[in-house]
C-alpha positions in Angstrom: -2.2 -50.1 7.1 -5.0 -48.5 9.2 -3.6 -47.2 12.7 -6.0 -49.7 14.2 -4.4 -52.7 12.8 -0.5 -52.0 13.9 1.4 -53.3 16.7 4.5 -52.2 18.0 7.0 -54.1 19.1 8.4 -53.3 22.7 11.5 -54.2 23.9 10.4 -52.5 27.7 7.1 -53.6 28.1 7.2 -57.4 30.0 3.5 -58.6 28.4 1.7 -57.9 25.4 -1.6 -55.8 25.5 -4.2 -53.9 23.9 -6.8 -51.6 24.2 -8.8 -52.7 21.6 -11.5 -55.6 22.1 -11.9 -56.2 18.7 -8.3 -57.1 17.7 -8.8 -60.0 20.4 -9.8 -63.7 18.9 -11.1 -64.6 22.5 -11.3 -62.9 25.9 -11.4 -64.1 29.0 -12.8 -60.7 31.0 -11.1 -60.7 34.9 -9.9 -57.0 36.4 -6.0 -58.4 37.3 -4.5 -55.2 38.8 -2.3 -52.7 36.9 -0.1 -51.9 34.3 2.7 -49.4 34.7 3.4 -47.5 31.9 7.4 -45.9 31.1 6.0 -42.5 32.2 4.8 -44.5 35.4 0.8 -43.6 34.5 -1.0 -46.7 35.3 -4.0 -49.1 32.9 -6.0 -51.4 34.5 -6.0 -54.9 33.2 -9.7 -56.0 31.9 -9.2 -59.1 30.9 -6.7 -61.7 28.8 -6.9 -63.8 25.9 -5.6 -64.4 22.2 -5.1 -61.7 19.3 -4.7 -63.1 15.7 -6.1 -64.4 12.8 -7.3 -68.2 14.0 -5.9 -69.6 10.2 -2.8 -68.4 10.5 -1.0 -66.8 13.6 -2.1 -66.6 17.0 0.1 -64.5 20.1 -2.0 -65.8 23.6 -1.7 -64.5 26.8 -2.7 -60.6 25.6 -4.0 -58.6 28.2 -6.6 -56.2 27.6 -5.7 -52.9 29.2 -8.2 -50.4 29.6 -7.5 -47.2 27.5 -4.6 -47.9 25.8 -4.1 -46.0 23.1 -1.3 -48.6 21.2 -1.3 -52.3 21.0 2.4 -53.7 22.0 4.0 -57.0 21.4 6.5 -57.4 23.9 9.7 -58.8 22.7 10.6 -60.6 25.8 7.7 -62.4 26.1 7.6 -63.7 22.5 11.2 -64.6 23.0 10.3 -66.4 25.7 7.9 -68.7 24.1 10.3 -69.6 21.4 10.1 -67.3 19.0 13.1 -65.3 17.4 13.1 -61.7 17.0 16.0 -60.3 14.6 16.2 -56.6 13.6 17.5 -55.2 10.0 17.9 -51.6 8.7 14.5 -51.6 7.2 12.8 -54.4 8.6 11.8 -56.8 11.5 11.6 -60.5 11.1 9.6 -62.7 14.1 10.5 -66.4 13.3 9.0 -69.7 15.6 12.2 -71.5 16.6 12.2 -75.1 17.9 
């Protein structure tokens, strides 16, 4: 898998954003402040909108973050909309709970 194409999921980060435009299924372009990064560097927020592949999976509410380098998933907030999030030795399983 390209670089491009991963996510990583973060436990720290409170929403999920990207850097790159193109992973994004629709955009809703509005400057919305800051991010703060762990090192305490700061991205401004560009817009929001929905990543995914429209068939299959969708993750809304993904802000686009000027220059960020990674695209994170943020574990609380997919928790929060009623997914599961359980963690093996080798792998990571995301799972829509009702």
């Amino acid at each position: 898998m390209k670089n491009l194409e991963m996510w990583y999921l973060d436990s720290g980060c409170s929403k999920h954003m990207s850097g790159d435009k193109s992973k994004f299924v629709n955009i809703n372009f509005k400057q919305e402040g800051h991010v703060t990064y762990g090192d305490n560097n700061k991205g401004k927020i560009l817009g929001r909108g929905t990543i995914g592949d429209k068939n299959n999976f969708l993750v809304h509410d993904v802000l686009y973050v000027e220059g960020l380098k990674h695209s994170l998933l943020s574990i609380n907030q997919l928790c929060d909309k009623g997914y599961q999030v359980t963690f093996k030795p080798n792998s990571c399983k995301i799972c829509w709970v009702q």
